[in-house]
C-alpha positions, 0 to 999 in steps of 0.5 A, spaced: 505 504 543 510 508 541 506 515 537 512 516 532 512 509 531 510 509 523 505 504 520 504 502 513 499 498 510 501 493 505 494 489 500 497 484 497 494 477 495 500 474 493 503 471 500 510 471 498 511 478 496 507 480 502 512 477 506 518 479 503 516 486 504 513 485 511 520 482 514 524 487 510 519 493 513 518 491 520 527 490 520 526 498 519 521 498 525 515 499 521 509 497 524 506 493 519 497 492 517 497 487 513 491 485 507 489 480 503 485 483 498 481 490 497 475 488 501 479 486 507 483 492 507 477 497 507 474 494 513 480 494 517 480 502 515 473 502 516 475 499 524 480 504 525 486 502 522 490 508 521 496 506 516 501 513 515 502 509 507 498 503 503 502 499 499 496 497 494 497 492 489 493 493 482 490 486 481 487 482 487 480 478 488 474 481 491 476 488 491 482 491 486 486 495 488 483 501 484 477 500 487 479 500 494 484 507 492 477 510 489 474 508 495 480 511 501 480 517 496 473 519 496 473 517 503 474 524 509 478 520 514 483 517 509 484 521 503 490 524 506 493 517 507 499 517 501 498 510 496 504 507 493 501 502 487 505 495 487 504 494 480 507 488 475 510 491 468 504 489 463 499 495 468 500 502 464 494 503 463 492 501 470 498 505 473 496 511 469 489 510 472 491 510 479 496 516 478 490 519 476 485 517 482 490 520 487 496 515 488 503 518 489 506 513 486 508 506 483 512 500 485 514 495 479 515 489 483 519 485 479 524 492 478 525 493 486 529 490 491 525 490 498 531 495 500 529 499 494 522 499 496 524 501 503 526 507 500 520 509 496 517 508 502 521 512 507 520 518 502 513 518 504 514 517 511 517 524 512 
């Protein structure tokens, strides 16, 4: 494994949105760990995953992804790890929410292109 090979960690229940970007980010040559919903994410952190950036949609089943953000920034080993919410239009209130509990910063999905979201992302991974 390549150690300056970066990671990212992309929690998204809808299938087609997470395959867009998971082809569109391993094209770039970044690692991909890929969740479902919240719970699956935090037992793949909790087993030792070490993404160096979570793209965290808002809305999922079992565990949302202010409630998994909540649970990586109270949590020593992965606080540091910087969140970009992947939201939809309607979520102000759930944005402001997460912006307050530590993400960096939010994707509108249906405003980004994937290139667009590459460079987001590409703006964390420096």
């Amino acid at each position: 494994m390549d150690a300056t090979k970066k990671t990212i960690m992309i929690v998204e229940d809808d299938t087609f949105v997470m395959d867009i970007y998971q082809t569109k980010i391993t094209k770039e040559g970044i690692g991909v760990i890929s969740a479902s919903n919240g719970m699956e994410a935090i037992k793949k952190l909790e087993a030792g995953a070490k993404p160096d950036l979570i793209l965290l949609d808002i809305l999922m089943p079992y565990m949302g992804g202010l409630e998994l953000l909540k649970k990586i920034k109270e949590d020593e080993n992965l606080k540091k790890i910087p969140v970009v919410l992947l939201t939809n239009l309607s979520q102000k209130e759930e944005i402001e929410e997460g912006l307050d509990l530590g993400a960096k910063d939010y994707l509108i999905k249906s405003h980004f292109t994937p290139s667009e979201v590459m460079e987001k992302i590409n703006q964390y991974l420096q």
